[in-house]
Backbone and ligand atoms as CSV (ligand in chain L), in Angstrom:
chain,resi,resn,atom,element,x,y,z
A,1,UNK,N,N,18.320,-16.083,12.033
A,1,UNK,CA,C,17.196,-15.554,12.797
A,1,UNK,C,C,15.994,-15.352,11.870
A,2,UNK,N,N,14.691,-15.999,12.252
A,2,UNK,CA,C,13.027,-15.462,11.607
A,2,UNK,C,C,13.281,-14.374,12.088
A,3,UNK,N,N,13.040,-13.292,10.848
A,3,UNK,CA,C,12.453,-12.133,10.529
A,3,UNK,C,C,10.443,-12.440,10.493
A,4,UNK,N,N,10.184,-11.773,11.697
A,4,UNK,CA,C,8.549,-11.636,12.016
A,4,UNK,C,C,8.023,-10.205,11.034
A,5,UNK,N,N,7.406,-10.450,10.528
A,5,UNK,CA,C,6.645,-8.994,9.925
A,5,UNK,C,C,5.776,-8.193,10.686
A,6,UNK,N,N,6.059,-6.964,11.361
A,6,UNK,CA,C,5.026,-6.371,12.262
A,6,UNK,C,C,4.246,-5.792,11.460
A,7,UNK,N,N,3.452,-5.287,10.316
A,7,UNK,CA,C,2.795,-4.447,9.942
A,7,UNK,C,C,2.064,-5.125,8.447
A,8,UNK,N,N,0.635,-5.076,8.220
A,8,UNK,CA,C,0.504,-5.736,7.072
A,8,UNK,C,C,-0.347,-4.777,6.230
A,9,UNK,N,N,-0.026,-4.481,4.673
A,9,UNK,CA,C,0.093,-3.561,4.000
A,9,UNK,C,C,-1.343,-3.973,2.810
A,10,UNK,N,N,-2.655,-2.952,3.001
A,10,UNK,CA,C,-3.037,-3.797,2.026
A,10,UNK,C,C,-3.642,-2.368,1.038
A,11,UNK,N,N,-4.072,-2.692,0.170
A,11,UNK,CA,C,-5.193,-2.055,-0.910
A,11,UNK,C,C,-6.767,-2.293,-1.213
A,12,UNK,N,N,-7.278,-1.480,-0.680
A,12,UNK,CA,C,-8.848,-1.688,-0.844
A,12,UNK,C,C,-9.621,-1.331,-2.158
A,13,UNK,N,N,-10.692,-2.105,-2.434
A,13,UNK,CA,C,-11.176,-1.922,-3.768
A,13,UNK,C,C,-11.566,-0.114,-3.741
A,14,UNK,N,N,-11.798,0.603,-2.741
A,14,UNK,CA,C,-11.924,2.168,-2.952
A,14,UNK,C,C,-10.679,2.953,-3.779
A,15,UNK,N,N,-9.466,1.923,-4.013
A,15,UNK,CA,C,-8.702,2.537,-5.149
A,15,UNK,C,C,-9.110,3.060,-6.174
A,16,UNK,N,N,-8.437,4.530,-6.816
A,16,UNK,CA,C,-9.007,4.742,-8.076
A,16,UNK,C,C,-7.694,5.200,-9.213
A,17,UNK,N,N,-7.200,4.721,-8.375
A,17,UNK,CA,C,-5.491,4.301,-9.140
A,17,UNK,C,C,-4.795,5.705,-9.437
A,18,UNK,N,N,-4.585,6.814,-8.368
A,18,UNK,CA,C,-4.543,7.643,-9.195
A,18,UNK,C,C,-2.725,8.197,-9.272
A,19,UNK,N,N,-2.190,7.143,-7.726
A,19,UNK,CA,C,-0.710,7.304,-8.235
A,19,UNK,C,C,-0.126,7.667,-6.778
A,20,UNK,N,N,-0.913,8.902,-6.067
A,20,UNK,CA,C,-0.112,9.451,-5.340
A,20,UNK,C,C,0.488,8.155,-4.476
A,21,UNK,N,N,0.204,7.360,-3.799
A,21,UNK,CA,C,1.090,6.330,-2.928
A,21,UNK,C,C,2.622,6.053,-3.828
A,22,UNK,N,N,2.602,5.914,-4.803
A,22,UNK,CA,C,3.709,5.212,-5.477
A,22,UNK,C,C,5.026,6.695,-5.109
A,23,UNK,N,N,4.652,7.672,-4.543
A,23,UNK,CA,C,5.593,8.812,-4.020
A,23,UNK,C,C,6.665,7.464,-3.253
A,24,UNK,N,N,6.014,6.708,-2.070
A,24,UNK,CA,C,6.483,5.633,-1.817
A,24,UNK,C,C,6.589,4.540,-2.663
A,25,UNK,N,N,8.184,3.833,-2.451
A,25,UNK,CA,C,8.520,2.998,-3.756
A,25,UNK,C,C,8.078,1.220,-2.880
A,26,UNK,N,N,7.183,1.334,-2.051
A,26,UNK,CA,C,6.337,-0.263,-2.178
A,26,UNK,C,C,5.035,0.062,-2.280
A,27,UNK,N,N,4.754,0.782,-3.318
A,27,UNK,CA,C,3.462,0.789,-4.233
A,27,UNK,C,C,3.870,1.040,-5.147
A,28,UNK,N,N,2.957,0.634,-6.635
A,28,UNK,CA,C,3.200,0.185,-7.702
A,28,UNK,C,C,1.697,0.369,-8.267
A,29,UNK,N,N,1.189,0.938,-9.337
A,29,UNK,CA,C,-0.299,0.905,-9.748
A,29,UNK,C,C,-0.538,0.337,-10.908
A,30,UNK,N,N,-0.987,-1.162,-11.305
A,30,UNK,CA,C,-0.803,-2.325,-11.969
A,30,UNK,C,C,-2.435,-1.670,-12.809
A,31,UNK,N,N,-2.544,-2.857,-13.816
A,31,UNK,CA,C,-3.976,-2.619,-14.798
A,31,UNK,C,C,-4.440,-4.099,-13.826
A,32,UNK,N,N,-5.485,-3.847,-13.408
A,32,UNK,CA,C,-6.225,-5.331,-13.025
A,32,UNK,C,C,-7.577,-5.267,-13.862
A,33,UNK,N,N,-8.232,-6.291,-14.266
A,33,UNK,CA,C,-9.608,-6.333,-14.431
A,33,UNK,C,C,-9.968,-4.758,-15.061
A,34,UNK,N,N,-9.784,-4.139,-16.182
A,34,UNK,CA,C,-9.618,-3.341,-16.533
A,34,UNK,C,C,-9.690,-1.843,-15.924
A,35,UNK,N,N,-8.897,-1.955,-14.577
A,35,UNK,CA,C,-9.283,-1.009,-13.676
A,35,UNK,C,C,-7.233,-0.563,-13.270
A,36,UNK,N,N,-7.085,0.619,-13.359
A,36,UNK,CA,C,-5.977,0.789,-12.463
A,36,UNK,C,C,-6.063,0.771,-11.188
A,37,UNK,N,N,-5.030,0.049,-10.524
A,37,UNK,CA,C,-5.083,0.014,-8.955
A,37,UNK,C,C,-4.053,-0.135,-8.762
A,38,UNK,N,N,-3.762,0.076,-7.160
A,38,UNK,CA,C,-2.055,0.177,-6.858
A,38,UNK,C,C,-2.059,-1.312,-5.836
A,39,UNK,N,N,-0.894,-1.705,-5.454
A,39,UNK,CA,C,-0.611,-2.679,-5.234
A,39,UNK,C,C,1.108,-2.702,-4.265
A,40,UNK,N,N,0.522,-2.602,-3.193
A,40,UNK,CA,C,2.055,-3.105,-2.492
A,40,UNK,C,C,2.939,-4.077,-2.901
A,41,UNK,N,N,4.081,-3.349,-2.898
A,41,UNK,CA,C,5.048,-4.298,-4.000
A,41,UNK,C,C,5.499,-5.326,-2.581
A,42,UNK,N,N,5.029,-4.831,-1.035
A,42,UNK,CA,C,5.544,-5.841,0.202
A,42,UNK,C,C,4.145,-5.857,0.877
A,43,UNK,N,N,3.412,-6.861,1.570
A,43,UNK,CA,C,2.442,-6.523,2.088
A,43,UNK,C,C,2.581,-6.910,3.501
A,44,UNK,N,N,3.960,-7.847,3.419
A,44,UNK,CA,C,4.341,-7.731,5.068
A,44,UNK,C,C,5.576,-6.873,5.442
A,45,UNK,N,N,5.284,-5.881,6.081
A,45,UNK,CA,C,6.937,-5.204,6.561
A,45,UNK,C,C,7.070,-5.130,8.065
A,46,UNK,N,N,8.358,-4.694,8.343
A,46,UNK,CA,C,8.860,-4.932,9.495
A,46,UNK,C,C,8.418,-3.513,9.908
A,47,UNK,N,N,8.840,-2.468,9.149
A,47,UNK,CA,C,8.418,-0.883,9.466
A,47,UNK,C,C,7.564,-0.252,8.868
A,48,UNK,N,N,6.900,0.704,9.089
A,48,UNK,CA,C,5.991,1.352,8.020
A,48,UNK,C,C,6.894,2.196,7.134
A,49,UNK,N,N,7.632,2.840,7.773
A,49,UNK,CA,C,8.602,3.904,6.790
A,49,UNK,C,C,7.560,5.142,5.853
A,50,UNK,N,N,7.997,4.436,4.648
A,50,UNK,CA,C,6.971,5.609,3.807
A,50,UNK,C,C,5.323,4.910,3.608
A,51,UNK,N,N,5.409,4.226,3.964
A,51,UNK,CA,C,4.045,3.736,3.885
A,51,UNK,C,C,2.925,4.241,4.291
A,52,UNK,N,N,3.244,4.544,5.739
A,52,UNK,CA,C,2.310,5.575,6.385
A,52,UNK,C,C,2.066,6.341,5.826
A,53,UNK,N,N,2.520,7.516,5.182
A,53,UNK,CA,C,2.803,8.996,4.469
A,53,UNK,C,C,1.877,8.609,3.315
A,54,UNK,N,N,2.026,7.329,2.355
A,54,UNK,CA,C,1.248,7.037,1.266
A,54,UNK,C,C,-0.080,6.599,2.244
A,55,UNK,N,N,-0.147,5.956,3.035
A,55,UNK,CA,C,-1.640,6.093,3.422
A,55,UNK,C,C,-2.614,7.061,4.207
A,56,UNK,N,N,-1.529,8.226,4.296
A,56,UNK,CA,C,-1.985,9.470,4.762
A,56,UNK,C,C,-2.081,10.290,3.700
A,57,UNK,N,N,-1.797,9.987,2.577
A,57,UNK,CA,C,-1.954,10.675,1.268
A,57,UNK,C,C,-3.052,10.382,0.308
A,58,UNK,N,N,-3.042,9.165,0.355
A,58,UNK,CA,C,-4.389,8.745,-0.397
A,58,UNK,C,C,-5.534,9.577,0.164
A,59,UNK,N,N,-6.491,9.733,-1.555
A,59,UNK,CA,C,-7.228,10.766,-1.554
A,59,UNK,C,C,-8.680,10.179,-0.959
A,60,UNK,N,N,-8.503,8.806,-1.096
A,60,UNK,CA,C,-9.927,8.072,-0.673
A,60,UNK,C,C,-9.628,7.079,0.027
A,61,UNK,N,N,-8.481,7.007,1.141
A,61,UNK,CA,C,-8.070,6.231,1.898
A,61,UNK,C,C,-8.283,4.896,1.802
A,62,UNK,N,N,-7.727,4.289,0.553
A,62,UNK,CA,C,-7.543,3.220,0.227
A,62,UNK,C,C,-6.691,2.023,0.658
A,63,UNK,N,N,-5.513,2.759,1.457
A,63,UNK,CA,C,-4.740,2.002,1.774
A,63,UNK,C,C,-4.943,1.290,3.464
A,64,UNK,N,N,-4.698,-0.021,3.610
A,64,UNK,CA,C,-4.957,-0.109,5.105
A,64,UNK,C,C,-3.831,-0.953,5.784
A,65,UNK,N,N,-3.472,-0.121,6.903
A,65,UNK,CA,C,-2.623,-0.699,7.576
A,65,UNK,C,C,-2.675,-1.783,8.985
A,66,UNK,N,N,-2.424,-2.548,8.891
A,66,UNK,CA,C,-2.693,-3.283,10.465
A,66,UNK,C,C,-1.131,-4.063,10.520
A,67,UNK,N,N,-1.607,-3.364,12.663
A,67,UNK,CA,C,-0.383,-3.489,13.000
A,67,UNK,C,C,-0.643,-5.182,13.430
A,68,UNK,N,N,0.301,-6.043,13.391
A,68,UNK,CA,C,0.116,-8.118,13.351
A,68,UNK,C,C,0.840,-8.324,15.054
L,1,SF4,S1,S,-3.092,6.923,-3.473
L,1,SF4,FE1,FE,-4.878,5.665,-2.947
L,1,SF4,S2,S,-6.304,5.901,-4.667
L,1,SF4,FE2,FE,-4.303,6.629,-5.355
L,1,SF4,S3,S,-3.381,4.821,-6.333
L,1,SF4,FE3,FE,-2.683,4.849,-4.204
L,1,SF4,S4,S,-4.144,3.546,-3.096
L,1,SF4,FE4,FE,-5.068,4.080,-5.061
């Protein structure tokens, strides 16, 4: 059976890398372009799970969710 991804997980440049999402373990806060930023370790999931919670946590609502 295709597994469809309902939910797509992203990171906006308003990151300022400061961690709290990674409470949830599909974020991850990488060095890019000499900037910390976090980075969904899935950017398609089937559920939000903790995801939501990390994008209700972010301090500058960086994270964006859309439902597919
Ligand atoms: S909580 Fe928001 S600002 Fe902090 S690292 Fe995660 S996405 Fe970036």
């Amino acid at each position: 059976m295709i597994k469809i991804a309902k939910f797509k997980i992203e990171v906006t440049s308003e990151c300022i890398g400061c961690g709290a999402c990674t409470q949830c373990d599909n974020f991850e806060v990488v060095d890019e372009d000499e900037k910390r930023i976090a980075k969904p370790k899935q950017a398609l999931v089937d559920s939000l799970e903790c995801n939501q919670d990390a994008a209700d946590t972010c301090p500058v609502s960086a994270i964006k969710i859309t439902k597919l």
